[in-house]
Structure formats: structure tokens, C-alpha cells
C-alpha positions in Angstrom: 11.5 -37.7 6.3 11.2 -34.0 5.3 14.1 -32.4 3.9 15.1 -29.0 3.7 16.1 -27.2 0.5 17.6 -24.6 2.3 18.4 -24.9 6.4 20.8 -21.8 7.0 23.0 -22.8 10.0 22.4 -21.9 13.9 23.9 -19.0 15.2 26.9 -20.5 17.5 25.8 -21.2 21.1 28.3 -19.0 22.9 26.8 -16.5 20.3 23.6 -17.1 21.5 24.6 -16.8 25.7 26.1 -13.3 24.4 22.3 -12.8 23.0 20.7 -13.6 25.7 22.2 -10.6 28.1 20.6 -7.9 25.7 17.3 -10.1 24.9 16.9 -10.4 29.0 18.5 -6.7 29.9 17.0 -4.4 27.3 13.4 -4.9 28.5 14.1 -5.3 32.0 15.3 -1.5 31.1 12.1 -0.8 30.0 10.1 -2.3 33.2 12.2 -0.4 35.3 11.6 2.9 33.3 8.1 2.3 33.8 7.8 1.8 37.0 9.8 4.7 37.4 7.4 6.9 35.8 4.5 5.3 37.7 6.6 5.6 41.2 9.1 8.2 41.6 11.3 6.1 43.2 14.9 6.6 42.0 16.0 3.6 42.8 14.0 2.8 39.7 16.0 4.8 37.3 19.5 3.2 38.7 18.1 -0.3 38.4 17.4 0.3 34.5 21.0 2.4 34.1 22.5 -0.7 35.0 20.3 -3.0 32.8 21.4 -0.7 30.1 24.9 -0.9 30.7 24.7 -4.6 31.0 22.8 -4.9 27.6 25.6 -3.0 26.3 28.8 -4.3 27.5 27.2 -8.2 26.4 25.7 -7.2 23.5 28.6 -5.2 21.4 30.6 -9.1 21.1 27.0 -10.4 19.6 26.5 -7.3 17.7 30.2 -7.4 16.4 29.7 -11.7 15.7 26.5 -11.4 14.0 28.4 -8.4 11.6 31.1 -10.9 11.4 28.9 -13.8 10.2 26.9 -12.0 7.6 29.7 -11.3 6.0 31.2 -14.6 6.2 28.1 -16.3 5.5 27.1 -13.9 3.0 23.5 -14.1 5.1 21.2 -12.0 5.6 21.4 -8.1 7.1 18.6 -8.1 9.1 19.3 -10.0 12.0 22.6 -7.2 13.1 20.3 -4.3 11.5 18.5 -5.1 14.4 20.7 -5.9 16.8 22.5 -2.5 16.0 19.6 -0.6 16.5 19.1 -1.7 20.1 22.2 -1.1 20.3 22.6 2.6 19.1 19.0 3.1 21.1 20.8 1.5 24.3 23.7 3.8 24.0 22.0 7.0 23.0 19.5 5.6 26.4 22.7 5.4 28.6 23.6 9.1 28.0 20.1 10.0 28.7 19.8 7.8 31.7 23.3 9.4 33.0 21.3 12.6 33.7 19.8 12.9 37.4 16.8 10.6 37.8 13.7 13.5 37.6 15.2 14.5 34.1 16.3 11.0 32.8 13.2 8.6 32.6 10.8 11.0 30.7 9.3 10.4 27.4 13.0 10.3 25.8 13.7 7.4 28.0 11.0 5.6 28.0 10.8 5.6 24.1 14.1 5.0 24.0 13.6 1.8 26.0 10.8 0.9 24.0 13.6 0.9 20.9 16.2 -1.2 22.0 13.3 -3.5 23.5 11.5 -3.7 20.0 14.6 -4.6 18.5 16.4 -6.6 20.4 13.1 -8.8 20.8 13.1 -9.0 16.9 16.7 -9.4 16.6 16.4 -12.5 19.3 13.6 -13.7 17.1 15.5 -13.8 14.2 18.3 -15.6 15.6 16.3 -18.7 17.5 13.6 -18.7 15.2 12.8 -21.4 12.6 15.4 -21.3 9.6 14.7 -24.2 7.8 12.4 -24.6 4.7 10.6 -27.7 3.3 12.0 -29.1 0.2 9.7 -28.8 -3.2 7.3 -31.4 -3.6 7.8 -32.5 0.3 4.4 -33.4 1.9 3.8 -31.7 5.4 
């Protein structure tokens, strides 16, 4: 049996269904964005308003738990340094998006979406990723 020298915890489940909204949201955002750009069709820019506002609304509880818990824990920053940044992208997005469709999915946008799609991907990563290390002297 391998043991680990150092397994940080989990992140909570319910923290982790909050996650999921923003991981999901945030690049269906982008796809819609895209397609935008490649079809005209406004319908296009509503569809990734929404996703935005979505990512948002979910993922300020899991922004402001994973804050919470590396302090607590006393973990480390980089998991809700990322998770802010697709947030702050997503908001700064929304206001762009808010414009009228021609003007709001345009470079900006689309970058923008790009951002919070990055990060949020990273920050999802992070969370459900692999924590656990093997002990010295285990054998693999």
C-alpha cells in the first residue's frame, strides 16, 4: 500500500456542484461567441449573455468558498486566483455583452471569453485534479 506524505483534502462536493456551473457555462460562452462571429445570428450573442450570467450568479458562492478555504486551510492561492480571474473576465464580459449584439461579440468579447474559459478550465483542474503525493522511499 502506498501512502501519501501529504494528501490535501477534497474540495467539498456541494463546492464542487457550485464549480461545475462556471467550468460548463464559461466555455459554452465562448462557443456561442464564436459562432456568433462566424454567423451573425443574434440569437447567438443572447445564448452566451446568459451563459455568462449563469457562470456568474453560480460561481461567486465557489469563488467566495474557495477564498474561505484557503484561508482556513492555510492552502494554496492559486486555485481562487483563478477562479477570480474568470470571474472578473466574466463580469467585465457581461457589461460588454449588455451592448447591442453587432457591437458586443467583437474581439473584446471574444477574448474576454477566451479569459474566463482559460481560467475557469485551470481553476476546475486544480480543484479535481490529483492532490496526493507518494510518501519517501514508497515504490510505484
Amino acid at each position: 500500500m502506498v501512502s501519501s506524505a501529504a494528501a490535501p483534502s477534497r474540495i467539498h462536493p456541494v463546492h464542487g456542484l457550485l464549480l461545475a456551473f462556471p467550468v460548463a457555462l464559461f466555455p459554452a460562452a465562448l462557443a456561442a461567441d464564436a459562432t456568433y462571429l462566424g454567423s451573425a445570428e443574434m440569437q447567438w450573442s443572447n445564448m452566451a449573455s446568459w451563459a455568462i450570467t449563469g457562470a456568474l450568479l453560480v460561481g461567486a458562492p465557489a469563488l467566495a468558498w474557495s477564498v474561505f478555504e484557503a484561508i482556513r486551510r492555510r492552502t494554496s492561492w492559486l486555485y481562487p486566483l483563478l477562479l477570480g480571474i474568470a470571474w472578473v473576465a466574466g463580469f467585465i464580459n457581461a457589461f460588454h455583452h449588455s451592448r447591442d449584439a453587432w457591437a458586443s461579440v467583437e474581439v473584446g468579447g471574444l477574448l474576454l471569453s477566451l479569459i474566463s474559459t482559460v481560467a475557469v478550465l485551470a481553476a476546475g483542474w486544480f480543484a479535481f485534479g490529483a492532490r496526493t503525493t507518494v510518501a519517501a522511499g514508497a515504490v510505484r
